[in-house]
N, C-alpha and C positions, 0 to 999 in steps of 0.2 A: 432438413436440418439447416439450420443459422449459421453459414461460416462468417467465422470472427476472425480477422486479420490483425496482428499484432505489426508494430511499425514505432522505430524512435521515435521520439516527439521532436518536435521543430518548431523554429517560435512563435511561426503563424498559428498554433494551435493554443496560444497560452486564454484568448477570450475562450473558446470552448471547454477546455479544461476547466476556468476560474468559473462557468456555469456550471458546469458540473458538481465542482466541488461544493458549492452551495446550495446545489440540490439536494446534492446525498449527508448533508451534513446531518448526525444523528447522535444522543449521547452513548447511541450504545454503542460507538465504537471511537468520538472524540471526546478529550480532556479541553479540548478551546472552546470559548464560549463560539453561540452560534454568529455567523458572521452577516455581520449587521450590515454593510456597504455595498450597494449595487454591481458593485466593481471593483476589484481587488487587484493588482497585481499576484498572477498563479506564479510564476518564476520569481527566483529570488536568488541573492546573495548566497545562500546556503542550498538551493536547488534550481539549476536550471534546466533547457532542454534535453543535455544530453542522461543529465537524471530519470530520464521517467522512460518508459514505455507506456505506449498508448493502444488501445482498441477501440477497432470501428467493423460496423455491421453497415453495410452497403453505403461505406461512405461519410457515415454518422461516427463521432468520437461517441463512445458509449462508457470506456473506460479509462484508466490509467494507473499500473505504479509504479512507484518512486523507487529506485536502488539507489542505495549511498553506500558510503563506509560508513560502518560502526562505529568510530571515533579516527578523531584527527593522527593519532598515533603510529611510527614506523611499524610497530611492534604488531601492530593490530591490522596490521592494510591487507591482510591474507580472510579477512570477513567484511561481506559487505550485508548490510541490512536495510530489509523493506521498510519504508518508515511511511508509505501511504499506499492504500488500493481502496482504489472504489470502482464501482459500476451503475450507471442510471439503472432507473427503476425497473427501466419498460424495459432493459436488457438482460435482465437476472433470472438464473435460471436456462441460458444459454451457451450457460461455458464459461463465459467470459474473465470471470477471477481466477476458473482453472488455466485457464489459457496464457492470463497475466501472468501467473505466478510461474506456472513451467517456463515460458519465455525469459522471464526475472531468473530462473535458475538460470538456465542457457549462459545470457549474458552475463550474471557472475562470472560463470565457471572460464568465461572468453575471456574478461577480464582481470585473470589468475587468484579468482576465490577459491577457498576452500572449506568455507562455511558460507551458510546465506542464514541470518536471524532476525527477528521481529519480535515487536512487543504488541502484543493483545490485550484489551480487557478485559477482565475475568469473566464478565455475564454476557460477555459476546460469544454465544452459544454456536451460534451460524459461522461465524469464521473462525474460531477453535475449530472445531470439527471438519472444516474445509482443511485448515491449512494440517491436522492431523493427517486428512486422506493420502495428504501431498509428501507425508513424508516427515513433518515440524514432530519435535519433543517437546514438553515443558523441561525448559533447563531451571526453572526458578520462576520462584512468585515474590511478590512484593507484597507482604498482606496489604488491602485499605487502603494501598497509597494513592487514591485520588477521590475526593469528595465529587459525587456529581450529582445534580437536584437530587441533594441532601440526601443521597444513600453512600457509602463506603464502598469502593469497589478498588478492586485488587487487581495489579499489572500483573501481568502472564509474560512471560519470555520464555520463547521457543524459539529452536534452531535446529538446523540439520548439517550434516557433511554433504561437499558437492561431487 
């Protein structure tokens, strides 16, 4: 079996990462168009290093997701939410999203959460049903609210207690 090593991200990681994310980029689970620039800055303004969890399989970044807060809000700072997971191709079916995501609890829960929630596409059949095993409800849908190559498709919002 494939041990997958979960590890903070750090900024030397952000070219690995930004290949990454352009790999995996797919509509079944983004609302951005596809990303057309060689090279992108992956950290940002609204997410840096200490945002993400990363995985690697013998050394190799394979994965990464993103914890934030849920909104800017005092009110709200007791939830934080997944707002990206992915995993390369050649890595899936290894664990590795289970892996992220238990580890993405973990550090919530270190970080004084007490929800962890995320928003899903609706026809993302593969990550509904992951992040269900793990534990996610749907707390709500959004019918339709996002056009993509001109079909309707509906946000999913699931959460759980940490």
């Amino acid at each position: 079996m494939t041990s997958v090593l979960i590890r903070p991200a750090t900024p030397g990681d952000e070219e690995a990462l930004g290949r990454l994310d352009r790999a995996t980029w797919s509509a079944l689970h983004s609302v951005q168009p596809r990303p057309r620039e060689p090279y992108a800055p992956f950290f940002g303004e609204r997410s840096g290093p200490g945002d993400h969890l990363v995985a690697e399989i013998d050394g190799a970044v394979v994965g990464y997701i993103r914890l934030a807060f849920a909104t800017p809000l005092a009110a709200n700072s007791h939830v934080r939410q997944i707002q990206g997971l992915a995993v390369a191709g050649e890595a899936r079916g290894a664990g590795v999203a289970r892996a992220l995501l238990r580890s993405a609890r973990q550090e919530a829960r270190r970080r004084g959460a007490r929800r962890l929630t995320l928003r899903v596409l609706g026809h993302n059949t593969p990550a509904r049903t992951l992040y269900a095993s793990e534990g996610f409800v749907v707390e709500g849908v959004l019918p339709e609210e996002f056009l993509i190559e001109g079909e309707y498709v509906d946000d999913v919002l699931m959460g759980r207690s940490l």
